[in-house]
N, C-alpha and C positions, 0 to 999 in steps of 0.2 A: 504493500500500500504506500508505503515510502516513497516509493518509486517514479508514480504520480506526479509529485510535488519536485522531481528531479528534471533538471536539464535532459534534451534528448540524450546529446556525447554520454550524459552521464548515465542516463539508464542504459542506451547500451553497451558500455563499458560493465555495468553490474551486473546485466544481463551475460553477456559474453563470459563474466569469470564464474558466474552462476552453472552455466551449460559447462563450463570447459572443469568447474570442480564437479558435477553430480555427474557429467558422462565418464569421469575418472571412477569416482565412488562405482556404479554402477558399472562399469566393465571390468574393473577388480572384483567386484562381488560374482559376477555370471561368469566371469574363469577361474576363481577358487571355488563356489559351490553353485555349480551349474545345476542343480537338483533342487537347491531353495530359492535361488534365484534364475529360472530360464530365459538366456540372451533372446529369445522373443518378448517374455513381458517385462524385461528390463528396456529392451529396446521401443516396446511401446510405451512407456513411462517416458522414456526420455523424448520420443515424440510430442506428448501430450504436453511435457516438462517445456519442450521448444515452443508447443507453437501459444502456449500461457505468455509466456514472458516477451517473444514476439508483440503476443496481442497487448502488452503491458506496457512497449517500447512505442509502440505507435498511437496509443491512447496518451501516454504521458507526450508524444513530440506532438500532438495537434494539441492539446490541453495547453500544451506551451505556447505553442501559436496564438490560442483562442484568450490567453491571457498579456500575452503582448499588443495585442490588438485591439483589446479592452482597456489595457493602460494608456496605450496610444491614442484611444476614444476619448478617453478619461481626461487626457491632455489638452488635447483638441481642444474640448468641452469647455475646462477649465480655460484655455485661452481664448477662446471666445466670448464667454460670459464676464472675465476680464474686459475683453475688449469694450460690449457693450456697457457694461457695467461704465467705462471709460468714456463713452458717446455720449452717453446719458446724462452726466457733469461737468463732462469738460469742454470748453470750445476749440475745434479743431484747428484753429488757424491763429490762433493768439495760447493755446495749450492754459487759458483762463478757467475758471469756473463758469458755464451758461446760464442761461437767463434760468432753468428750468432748477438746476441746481440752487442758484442762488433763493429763489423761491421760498426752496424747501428749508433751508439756511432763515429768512425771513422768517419761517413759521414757526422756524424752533427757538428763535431766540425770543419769539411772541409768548410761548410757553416757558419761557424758563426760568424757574421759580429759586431764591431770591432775583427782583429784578437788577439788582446791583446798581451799578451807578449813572445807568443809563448808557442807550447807543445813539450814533449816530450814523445817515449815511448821508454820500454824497455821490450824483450824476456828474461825471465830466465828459466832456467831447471833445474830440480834437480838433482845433482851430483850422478852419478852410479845409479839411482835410478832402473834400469834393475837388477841389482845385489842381490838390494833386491827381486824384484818379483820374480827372479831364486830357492834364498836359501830359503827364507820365504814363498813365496807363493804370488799369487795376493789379500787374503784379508788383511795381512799384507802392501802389497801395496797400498790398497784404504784407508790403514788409515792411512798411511804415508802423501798420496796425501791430505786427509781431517784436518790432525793438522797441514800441512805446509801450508794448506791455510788459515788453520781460525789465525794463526801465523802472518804469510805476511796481512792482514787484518788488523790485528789489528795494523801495522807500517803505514797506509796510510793517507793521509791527506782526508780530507771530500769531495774533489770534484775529485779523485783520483779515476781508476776505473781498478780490478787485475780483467782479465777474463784467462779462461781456456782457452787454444789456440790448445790443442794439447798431449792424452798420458800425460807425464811428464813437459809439456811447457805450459808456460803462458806468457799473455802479458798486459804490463801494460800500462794505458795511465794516462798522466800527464799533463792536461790541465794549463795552464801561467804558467811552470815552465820552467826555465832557466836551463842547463842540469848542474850545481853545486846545484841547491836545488833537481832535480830530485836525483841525485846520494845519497843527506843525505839521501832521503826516500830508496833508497836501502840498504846503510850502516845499516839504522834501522830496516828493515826488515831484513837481515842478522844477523844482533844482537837477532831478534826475534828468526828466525828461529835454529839458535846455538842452543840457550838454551831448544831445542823440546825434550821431550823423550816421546817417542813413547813403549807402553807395547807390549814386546815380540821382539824388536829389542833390542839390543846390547848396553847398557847404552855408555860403551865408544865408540860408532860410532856417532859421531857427523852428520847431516844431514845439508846441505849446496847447494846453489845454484849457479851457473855460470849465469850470464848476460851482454845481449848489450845494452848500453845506446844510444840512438840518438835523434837528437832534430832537430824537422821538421825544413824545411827549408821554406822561404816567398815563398808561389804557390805551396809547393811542393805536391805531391798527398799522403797521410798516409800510401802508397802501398811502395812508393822508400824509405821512411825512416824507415818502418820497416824490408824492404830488409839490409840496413844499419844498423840497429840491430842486423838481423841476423849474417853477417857478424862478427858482433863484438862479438858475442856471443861464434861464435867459433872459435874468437883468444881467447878468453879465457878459454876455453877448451884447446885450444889447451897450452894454458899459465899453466897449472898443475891445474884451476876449482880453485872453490870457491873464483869468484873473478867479478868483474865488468869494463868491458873494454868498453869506447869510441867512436864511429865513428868518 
């Protein structure tokens, strides 16, 4: 039964020393006492003995088979439901959080009990960023969007979470921050963002973002205060950009 759970080489390897000790045993026995033991039913023993272990050697090499195939499903499986699992939160061309993820993020810090010292989020947008997709092209575009995020990324505090919200818009949420520490983490992310060059745009065109700052309110739903962002977002837009305005 062992046997089973063995590599093929190796069953037949057991198998092989199996046949080659019991056909030894058994034709010493039927030429020392050929009367207790007859080389006829010695020799059918050792038939029946063959075609057992045979049948034992090729049940354990497909079982082998049928279990590498299963792991390798197994694998598959797992890689894929990573993968999706992956689609599902993150956005694929900035490797951000999406809008669908961020949601879910919204809802849970809605439930999360103490509410501590309060959150805030903020909408930013990338300044003109149409202008470039116009003159340059969209895949000058998708790498504008992808060094202004891995950018903005790297200004965030560790429990701090920048999702893709939209085209050229994102939205930041900022778990216990009081909207004067939310605002240094935009200062610093603007600081980041400055100093971006981008290959194949314009060294001296600086890339810059316009943002609303707002800070949830005690009960309020993360719907009215990012409404409240937005708002602010485009007084500041409307304030000449590259700037952070408020609610």
């Amino acid at each position: 039964f062992c046997a089973v759970a063995l590599r093929p080489r190796q069953t037949m390897f057991l198998s092989a020393v199996t046949l080659g000790g019991m056909g030894s045993v058994m034709w010493w026995l039927q030429a020392g006492d050929p009367l207790r033991h007859p080389p006829a039913v010695e020799a059918m023993n050792f038939g029946y003995l063959t075609a057992a272990l045979l049948s034992t050697a090729l049940l354990s090499s497909e079982m082998t088979k049928l279990r590498r195939r299963m792991k390798r499903k197994k694998q598959e499986l797992e890689k894929a439901l990573e993968t999706i699992r992956t689609l599902a939160t993150i956005d694929e061309l900035t490797t951000l959080a999406n809008r669908r993820h961020m949601n879910e993020l919204l809802c849970a810090e809605e439930r999360r009990q103490p509410p501590g010292a309060g959150s805030c989020v903020a909408l930013l947008d990338i300044d003109f960023f149409k202008q470039v997709n116009d003159r340059h092209g969209h895949a000058l575009g998708d790498a504008v969007l992808r060094e202004f995020a891995s950018a903005a990324r790297g200004a965030l505090r560790a429990n701090d979470t920048l999702a893709r919200w939209g085209g050229e818009e994102f939205l930041l949420l900022l778990p216990d921050a009081a909207p004067h520490d939310a605002r240094q983490v935009l200062e610093r992310m603007a600081d980041h963002v400055h100093a971006l060059r981008v290959e194949g745009l314009d060294p001296a065109r600086r890339i810059s973002f316009s943002a609303g700052l707002a800070a949830r309110r005690t009960g309020e739903p993360f719907t009215e205060a990012i409404s409240r962002a937005d708002k602010a977002l485009y007084r500041a837009k409307a304030s000449g950009r590259d700037r952070i305005e408020v609610a």
